[in-house]
C-alpha positions as CSV (number, residue, x, y, z in Angstrom):
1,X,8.1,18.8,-6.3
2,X,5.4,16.2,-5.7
3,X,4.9,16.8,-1.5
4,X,6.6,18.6,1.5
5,X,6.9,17.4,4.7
6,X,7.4,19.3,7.8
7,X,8.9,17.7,11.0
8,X,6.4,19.1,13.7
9,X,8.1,18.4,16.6
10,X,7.2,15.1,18.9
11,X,8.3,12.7,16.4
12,X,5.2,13.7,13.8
13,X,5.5,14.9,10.9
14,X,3.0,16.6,8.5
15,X,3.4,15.5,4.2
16,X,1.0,18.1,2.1
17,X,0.7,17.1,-1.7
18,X,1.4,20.0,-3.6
19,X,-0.9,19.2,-6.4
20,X,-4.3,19.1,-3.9
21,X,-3.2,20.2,-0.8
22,X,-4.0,16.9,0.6
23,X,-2.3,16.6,4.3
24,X,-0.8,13.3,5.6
25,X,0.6,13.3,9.3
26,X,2.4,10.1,10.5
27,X,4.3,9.5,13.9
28,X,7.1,6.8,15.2
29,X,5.4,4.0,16.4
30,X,4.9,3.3,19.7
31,X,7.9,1.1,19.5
32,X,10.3,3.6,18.5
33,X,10.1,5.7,21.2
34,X,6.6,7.7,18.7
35,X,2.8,8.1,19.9
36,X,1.9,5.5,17.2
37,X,-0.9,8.2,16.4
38,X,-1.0,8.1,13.1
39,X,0.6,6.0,10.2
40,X,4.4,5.8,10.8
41,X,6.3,6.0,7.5
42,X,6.8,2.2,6.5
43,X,2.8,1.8,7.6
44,X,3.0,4.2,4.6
45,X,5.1,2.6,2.7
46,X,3.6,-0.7,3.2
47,X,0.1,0.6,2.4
48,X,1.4,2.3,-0.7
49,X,1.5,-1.4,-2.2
50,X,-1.9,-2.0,-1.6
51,X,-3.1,0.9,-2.6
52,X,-1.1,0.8,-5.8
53,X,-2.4,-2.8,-6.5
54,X,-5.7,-2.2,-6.3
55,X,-5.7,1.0,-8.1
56,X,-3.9,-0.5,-10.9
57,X,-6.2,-3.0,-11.2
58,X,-9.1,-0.9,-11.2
59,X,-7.3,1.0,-14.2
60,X,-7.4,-2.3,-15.9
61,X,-10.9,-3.5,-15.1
62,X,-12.2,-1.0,-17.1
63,X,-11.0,-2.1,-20.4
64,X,-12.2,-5.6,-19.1
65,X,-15.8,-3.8,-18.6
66,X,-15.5,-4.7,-14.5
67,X,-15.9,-2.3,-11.3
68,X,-13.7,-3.4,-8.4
69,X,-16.0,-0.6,-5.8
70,X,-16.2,-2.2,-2.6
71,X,-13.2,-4.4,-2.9
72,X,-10.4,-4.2,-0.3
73,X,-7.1,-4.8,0.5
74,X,-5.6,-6.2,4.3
75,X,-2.0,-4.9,4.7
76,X,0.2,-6.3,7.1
77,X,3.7,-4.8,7.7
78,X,6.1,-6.7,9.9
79,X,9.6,-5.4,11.0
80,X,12.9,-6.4,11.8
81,X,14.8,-5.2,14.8
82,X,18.0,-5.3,13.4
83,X,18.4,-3.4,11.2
84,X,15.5,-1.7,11.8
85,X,13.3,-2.4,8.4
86,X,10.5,-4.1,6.8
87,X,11.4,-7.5,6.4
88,X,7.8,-8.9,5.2
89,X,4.6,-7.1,3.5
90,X,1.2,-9.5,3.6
91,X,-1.5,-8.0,1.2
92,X,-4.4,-10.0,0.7
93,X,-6.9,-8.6,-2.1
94,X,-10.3,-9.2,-1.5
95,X,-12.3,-8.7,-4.5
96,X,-15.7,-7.5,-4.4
97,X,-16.6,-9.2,-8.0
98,X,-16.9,-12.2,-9.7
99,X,-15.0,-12.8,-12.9
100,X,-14.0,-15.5,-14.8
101,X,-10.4,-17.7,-14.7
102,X,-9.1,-14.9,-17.9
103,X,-10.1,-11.8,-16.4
104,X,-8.5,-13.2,-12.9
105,X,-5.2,-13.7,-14.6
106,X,-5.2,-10.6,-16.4
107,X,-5.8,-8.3,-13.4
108,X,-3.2,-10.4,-10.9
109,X,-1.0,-9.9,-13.4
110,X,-1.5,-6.2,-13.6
111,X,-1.3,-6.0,-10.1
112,X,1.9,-8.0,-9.7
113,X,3.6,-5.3,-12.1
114,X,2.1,-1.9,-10.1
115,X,5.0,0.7,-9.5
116,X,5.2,0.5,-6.1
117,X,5.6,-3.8,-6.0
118,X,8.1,-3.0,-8.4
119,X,10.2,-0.4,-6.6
120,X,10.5,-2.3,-3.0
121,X,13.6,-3.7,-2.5
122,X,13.9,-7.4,-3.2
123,X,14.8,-8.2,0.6
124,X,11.4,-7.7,1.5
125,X,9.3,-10.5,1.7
126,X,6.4,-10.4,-0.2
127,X,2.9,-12.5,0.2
128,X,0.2,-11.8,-1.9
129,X,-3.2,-13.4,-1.9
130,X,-5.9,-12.9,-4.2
131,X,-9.6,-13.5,-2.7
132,X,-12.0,-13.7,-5.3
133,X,-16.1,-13.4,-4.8
């Protein structure tokens, strides 16, 4: 098993990874009858991608001899009503280095193939920008 999650009542839930105990809780959002306390699952979801990208990246960067600390990702999840879904994910990548035209290339291209990017279903829009220093 990788997590489990435990429905705590109030439309929140509680994820613990098993691995490091780490604890996650996330509500409905405010418009789906939750709190909108805490991540709801697609926020999740649609921080997943940005998280993968830019780890993924930083994977790579070290071959390439580059350190990506400080750079950060804006994600922006938007919904559809009906069905309910995510119909668009906006990540914009702000890197915290300068590089040159290669290294760019090879790292957007690493990011473009992370796991997560790969798994989302192809209905969902996807725009992706890369701001470099």
């Amino acid at each position: 098993m990788t997590s489990k999650v435990t429905y705590l009542g109030d439309l929140r839930t509680s994820s613990v990874h098993l691995q490091s105990g780490t604890e996650i809780l996330s509500d409905a959002p405010k418009d789906n009858h939750g709190k909108g306390e805490a991540f709801s699952p697609t926020d999740l979801l649609a921080n997943a991608l940005g998280s993968c990208m830019i780890s993924i990246m930083a994977i790579k960067s070290k071959d390439l001899d580059l350190d990506l600390t400080g750079s950060t990702v804006d994600v922006t999840k938007i919904m559809k009503s009906e069905p309910r879904k995510i119909s668009k994910i906006e990540i914009i990548m702000n890197m915290s280095i300068s590089t040159d035209e290669k290294n760019k290339t090879i790292l957007e291209r690493v990011a473009m193939n992370c796991p997560v990017l790969l798994s989302l279903n192809p209905d969902i829009e996807k725009d992706i920008v890369f701001n470099w220093k």
